[in-house]
C-alpha positions as CSV (number, residue, x, y, z in Angstrom):
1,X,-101.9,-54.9,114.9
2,X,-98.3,-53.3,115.3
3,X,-99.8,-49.9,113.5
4,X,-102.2,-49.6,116.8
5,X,-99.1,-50.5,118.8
6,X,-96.9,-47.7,117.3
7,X,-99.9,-45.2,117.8
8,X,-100.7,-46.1,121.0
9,X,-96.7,-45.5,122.2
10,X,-96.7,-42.6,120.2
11,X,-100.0,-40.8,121.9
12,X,-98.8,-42.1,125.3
13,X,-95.4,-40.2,124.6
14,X,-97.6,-37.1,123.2
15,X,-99.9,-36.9,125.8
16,X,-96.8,-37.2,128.6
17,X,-95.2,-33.9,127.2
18,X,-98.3,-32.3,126.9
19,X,-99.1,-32.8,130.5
20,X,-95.6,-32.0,131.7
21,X,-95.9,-28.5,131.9
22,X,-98.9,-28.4,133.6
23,X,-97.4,-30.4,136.8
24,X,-94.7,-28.1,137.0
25,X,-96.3,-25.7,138.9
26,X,-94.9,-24.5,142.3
27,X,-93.6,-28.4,142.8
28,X,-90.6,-30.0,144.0
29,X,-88.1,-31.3,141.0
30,X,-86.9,-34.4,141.3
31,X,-83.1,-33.7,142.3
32,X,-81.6,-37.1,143.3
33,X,-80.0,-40.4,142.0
34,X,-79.7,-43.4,143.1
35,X,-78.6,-47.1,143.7
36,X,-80.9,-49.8,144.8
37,X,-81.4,-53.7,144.8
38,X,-84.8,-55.5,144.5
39,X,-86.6,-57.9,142.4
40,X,-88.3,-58.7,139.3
41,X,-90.3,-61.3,137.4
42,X,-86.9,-62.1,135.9
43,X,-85.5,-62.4,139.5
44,X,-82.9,-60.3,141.4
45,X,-82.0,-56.5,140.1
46,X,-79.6,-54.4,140.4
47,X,-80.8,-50.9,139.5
48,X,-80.7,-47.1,139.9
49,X,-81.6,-43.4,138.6
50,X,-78.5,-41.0,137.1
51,X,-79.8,-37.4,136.5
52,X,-79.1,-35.8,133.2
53,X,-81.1,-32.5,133.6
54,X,-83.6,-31.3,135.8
55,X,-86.4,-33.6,134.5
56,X,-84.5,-36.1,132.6
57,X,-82.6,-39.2,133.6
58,X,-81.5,-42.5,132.9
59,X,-82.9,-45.4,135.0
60,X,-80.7,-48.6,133.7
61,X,-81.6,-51.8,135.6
62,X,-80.1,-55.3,135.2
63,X,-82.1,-58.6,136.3
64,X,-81.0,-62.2,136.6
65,X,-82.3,-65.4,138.5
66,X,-78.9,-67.3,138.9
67,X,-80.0,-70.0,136.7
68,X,-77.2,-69.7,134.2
69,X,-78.2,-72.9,132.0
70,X,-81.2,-71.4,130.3
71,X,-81.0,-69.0,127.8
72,X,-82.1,-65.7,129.2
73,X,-79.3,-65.1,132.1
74,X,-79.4,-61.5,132.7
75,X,-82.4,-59.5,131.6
76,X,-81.4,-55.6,131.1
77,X,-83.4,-52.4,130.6
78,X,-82.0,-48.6,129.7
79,X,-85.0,-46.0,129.9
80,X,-84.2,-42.4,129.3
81,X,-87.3,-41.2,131.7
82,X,-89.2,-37.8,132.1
83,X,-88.9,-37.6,136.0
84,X,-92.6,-35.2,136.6
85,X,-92.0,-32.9,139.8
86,X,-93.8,-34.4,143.1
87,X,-97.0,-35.1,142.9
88,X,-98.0,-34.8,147.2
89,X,-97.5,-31.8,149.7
90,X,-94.7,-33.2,151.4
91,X,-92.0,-33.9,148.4
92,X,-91.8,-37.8,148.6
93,X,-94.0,-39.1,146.0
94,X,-92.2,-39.1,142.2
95,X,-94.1,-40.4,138.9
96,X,-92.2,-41.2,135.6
97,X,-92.4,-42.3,132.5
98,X,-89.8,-43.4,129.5
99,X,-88.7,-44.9,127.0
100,X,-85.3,-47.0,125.9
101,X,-84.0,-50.5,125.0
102,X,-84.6,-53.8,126.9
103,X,-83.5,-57.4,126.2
104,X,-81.7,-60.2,127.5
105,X,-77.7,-61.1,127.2
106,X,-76.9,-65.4,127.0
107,X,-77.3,-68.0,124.3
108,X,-80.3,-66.1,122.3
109,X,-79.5,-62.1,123.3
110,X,-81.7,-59.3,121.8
111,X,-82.4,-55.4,122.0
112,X,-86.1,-54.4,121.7
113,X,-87.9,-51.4,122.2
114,X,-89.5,-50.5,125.6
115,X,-91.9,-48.2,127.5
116,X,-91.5,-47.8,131.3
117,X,-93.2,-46.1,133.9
118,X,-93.3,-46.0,137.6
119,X,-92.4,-44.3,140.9
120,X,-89.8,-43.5,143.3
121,X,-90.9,-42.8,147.3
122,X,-89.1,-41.1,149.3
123,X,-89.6,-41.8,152.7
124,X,-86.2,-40.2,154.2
125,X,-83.2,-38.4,152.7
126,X,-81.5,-41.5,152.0
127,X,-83.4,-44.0,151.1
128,X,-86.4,-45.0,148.4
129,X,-88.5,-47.9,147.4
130,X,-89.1,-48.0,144.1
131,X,-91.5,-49.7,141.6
132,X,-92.0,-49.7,137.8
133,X,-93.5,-51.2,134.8
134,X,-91.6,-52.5,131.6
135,X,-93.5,-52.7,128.3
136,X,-92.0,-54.2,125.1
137,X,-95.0,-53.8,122.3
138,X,-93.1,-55.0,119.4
139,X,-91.6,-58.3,121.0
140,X,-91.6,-61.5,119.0
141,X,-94.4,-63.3,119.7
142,X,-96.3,-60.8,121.4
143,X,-96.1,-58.0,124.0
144,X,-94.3,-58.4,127.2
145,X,-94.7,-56.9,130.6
146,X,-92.9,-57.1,133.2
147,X,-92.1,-55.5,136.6
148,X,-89.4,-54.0,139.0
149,X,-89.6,-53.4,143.0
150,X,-86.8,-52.4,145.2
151,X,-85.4,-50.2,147.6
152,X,-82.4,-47.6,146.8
153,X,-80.1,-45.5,148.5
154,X,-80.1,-41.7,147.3
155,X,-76.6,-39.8,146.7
């Protein structure tokens, strides 16, 4: 069962760089960061987007539901993403996918492996709303997905 795990994260990473030249053409590159706030299935985030080259970046979020009694406090992921250049006519709309560490920090902390994916929408210079995807294949006792929506301002 993990072997089919490891293949399937493997071809999804394949299949990404394969298709990444072929959006490239004539598009906009995704040239912005950002800070944002929002919410999770773990509760309140706190994430954002640092650049690190033209279609590479780092999208570290940090979850908790202020219920510091139970074990799992603050939830934490850190994605290095491909950002794939817009995907509409007018520049807004901004696909990714990645892959990194998540886990959660308190009385029974741990690092796993994660795939991620999502979007950024730009509806002005300054602001975003943002959504993604967190997939942890190799977690103990099963998989785990889980999700992040917000809104972020762009520097």
């Amino acid at each position: 069962m993990k072997f089919n795990r490891v293949l399937f994260t493997v071809g999804l990473a394949a299949a990404t760089l394969i298709a990444a030249p072929l959006a490239a053409n004539a598009q906009t590159v995704p040239d912005y960061d950002y800070v944002g706030i929002g919410g999770s299935d773990e509760g309140f985030v706190l994430n954002g987007k640092v650049t690190l080259s033209d279609n590479l970046s780092v999208r570290p979020a940090v979850a908790t539901d202020f219920d510091f009694d139970d074990s799992e406090d603050v939830s934490y992921v850190l994605p290095i993403t491909y950002d794939f250049n817009s995907v509409d006519p007018q520049a807004r709309l901004y696909p990714w996918l990645g892959a990194g560490i998540n886990g959660d920090i308190g009385e029974d902390s741990d690092i796993e492996f994660a795939v991620t994916g999502g979007a950024d929408y730009r509806f002005n210079e300054d602001f975003l709303v943002n959504g993604s995807v967190v997939w942890s294949p190799f977690q103990d006792g099963g998989d785990d997905v889980g999700f992040i929506a917000g809104v972020g301002y762009t520097f």
